[in-house]
N, C-alpha and C positions, 0 to 999 in steps of 0.2 A: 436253139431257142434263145431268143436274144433276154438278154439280163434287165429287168424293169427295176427303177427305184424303190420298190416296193418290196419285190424279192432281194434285194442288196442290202435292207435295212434288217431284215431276218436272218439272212446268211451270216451278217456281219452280229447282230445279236446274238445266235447262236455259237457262232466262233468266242464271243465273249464271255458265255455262259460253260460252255467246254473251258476253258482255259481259268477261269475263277472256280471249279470245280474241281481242276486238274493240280491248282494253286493249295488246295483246302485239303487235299489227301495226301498232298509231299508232307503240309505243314502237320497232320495229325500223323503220318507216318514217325517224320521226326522226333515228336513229341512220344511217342511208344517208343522209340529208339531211347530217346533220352532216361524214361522214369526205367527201362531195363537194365540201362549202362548204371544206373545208380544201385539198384537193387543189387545187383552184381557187385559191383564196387563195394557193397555194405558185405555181402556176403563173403567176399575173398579176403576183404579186413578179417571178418571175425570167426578164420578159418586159421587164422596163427595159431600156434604154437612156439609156447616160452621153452621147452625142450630140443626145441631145432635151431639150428643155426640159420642167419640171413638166406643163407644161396637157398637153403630147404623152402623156410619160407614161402621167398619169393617165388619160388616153383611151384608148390602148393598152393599160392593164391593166385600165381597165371589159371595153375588148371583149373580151380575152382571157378576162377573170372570166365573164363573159355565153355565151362560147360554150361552155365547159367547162360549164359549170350545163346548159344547152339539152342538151348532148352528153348527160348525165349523165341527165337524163328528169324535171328541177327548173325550178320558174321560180327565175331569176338572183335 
């Protein structure tokens, strides 16, 4: 079926409208991405402990940063 000016200007619209779609759900993906990595980051802050040393710490606020991200539906 031979292709008319008519159906090219649709195909091609809709290939544009797929793709400004496609553009709009990385960008709101990202943006979920982003306010979790924060919450996270708030969390494993204020998960210290003035009783542990540094290495403890920082152990305990990977894990805490690690499970918030998993909880969240993110890799860490």
């Amino acid at each position: 079926m031979p292709t008319t000016p008519a159906r090219r200007v649709v195909l091609v619209a809709a290939g544009a409208g797929i793709a400004i779609a496609s553009s709009l759900a990385t960008a709101n993906a990202q943006s979920d991405r982003n306010a979790a990595v924060q919450r996270c980051m708030a969390q494993a802050r204020a998960s210290t402990d003035v009783n542990l040393g540094a290495v403890l710490n920082q152990r305990r606020q990977t894990a805490v940063y690690r499970s918030c991200m998993q909880q969240a539906g993110f890799r860490p």
